[in-house]
C-alpha positions as CSV (number, residue, x, y, z in Angstrom):
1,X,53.5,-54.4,-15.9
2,X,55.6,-54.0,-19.0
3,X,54.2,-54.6,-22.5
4,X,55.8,-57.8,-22.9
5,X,54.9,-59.1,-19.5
6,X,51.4,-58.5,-20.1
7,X,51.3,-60.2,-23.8
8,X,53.1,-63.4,-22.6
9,X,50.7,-63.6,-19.4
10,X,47.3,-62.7,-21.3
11,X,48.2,-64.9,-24.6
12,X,50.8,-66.7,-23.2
13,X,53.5,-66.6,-25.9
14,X,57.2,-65.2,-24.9
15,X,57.6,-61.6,-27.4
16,X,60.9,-61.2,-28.3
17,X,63.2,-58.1,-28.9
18,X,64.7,-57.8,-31.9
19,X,67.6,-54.9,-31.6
20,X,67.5,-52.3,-34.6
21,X,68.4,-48.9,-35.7
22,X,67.0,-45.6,-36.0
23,X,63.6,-45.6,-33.9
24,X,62.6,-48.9,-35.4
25,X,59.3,-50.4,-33.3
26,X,57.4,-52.6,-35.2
27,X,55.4,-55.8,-33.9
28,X,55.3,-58.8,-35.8
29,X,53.2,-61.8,-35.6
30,X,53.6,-64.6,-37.4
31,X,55.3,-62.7,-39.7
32,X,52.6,-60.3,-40.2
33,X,53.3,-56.4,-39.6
34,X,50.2,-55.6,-36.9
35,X,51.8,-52.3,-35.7
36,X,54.6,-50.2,-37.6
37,X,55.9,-46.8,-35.8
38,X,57.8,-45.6,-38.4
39,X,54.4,-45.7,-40.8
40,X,52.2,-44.4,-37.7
41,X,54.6,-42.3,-36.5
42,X,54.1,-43.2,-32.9
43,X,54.4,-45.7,-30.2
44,X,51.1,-48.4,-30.2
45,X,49.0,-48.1,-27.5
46,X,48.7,-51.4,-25.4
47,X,45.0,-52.2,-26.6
48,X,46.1,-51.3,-30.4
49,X,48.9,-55.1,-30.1
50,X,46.7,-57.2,-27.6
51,X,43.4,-56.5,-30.1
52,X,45.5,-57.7,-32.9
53,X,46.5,-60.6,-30.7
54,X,42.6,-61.9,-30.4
55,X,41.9,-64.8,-31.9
């Protein structure tokens, strides 16, 4: 199961993709910056977005 697939069936919210340019993957929730690869320099790991998702 994909990223997204998990995070909509464990939290139940629908991610979406937002196309950009360069190597941009950042995740955003409620317009808050939880993960940032270009300031990380890497990729999140799954647990890394889903504990940020915790309420």
């Amino acid at each position: 199961m994909g990223l997204a697939a998990e995070i909509k069936q464990r939290f139940g919210v629908e991610p979406v993709l937002i196309p950009g340019k360069g190597g941009i993957y950042d995740v955003v929730v409620d317009g808050k910056m939880i993960f940032s690869k270009h300031a990380e320099g890497r990729f999140p790991e799954d647990h890394e977005v889903f504990d940020a998702l915790e309420p």
